[in-house]
C-alpha positions, 0 to 999 in steps of 0.5 A: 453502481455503488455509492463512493460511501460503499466503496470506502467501507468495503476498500477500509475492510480490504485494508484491514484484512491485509494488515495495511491500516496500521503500517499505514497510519504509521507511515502516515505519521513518518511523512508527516514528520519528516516533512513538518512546516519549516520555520522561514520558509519560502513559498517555493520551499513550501510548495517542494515539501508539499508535493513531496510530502504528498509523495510520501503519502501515496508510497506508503498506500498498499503496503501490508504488514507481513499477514498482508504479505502472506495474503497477497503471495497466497492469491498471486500462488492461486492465479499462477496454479490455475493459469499454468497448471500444477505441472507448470508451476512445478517445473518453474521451482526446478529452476 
């Protein structure tokens, strides 16, 4: 079993050859502006912001950047060529 160091370095490697590094530091930064502390916030307020904030976070995990994309639509094309076969696959276009 791998050590969670290794799993970090290899999900960090996945993550950067989707593309997914950058939008998603990007959309960190949205997140963590639009749900900035308030000044005069109740705590009930503060616990709402936070958990939707957090919200915000886990949305923007997994989302490529347009080589991503290509990636992830390549792979799924693959896995439907070899569960359905050429003909298959074919016939699902004609549609």
């Amino acid at each position: 079993m791998e050590s969670h160091g290794k799993l970090e370095v290899k999900m960090g490697t996945l993550f950067s050859m989707l593309g997914l590094t950058r939008v998603r530091s990007q959309r960190r930064a949205s997140c963590d502006d639009v749900f900035k502390r308030q000044p005069n916030e109740t705590s009930e307020q503060k616990k709402d912001r936070q958990r939707r904030h957090m919200l915000c976070r886990y949305a923007s995990l997994g989302h490529p950047n347009r080589k991503g994309a290509l990636l992830y639509a390549d792979a799924i094309t693959e896995a439907l060529k070899a569960t359905l076969g050429t003909k298959g696959l074919s016939r699902i276009g004609e549609r």
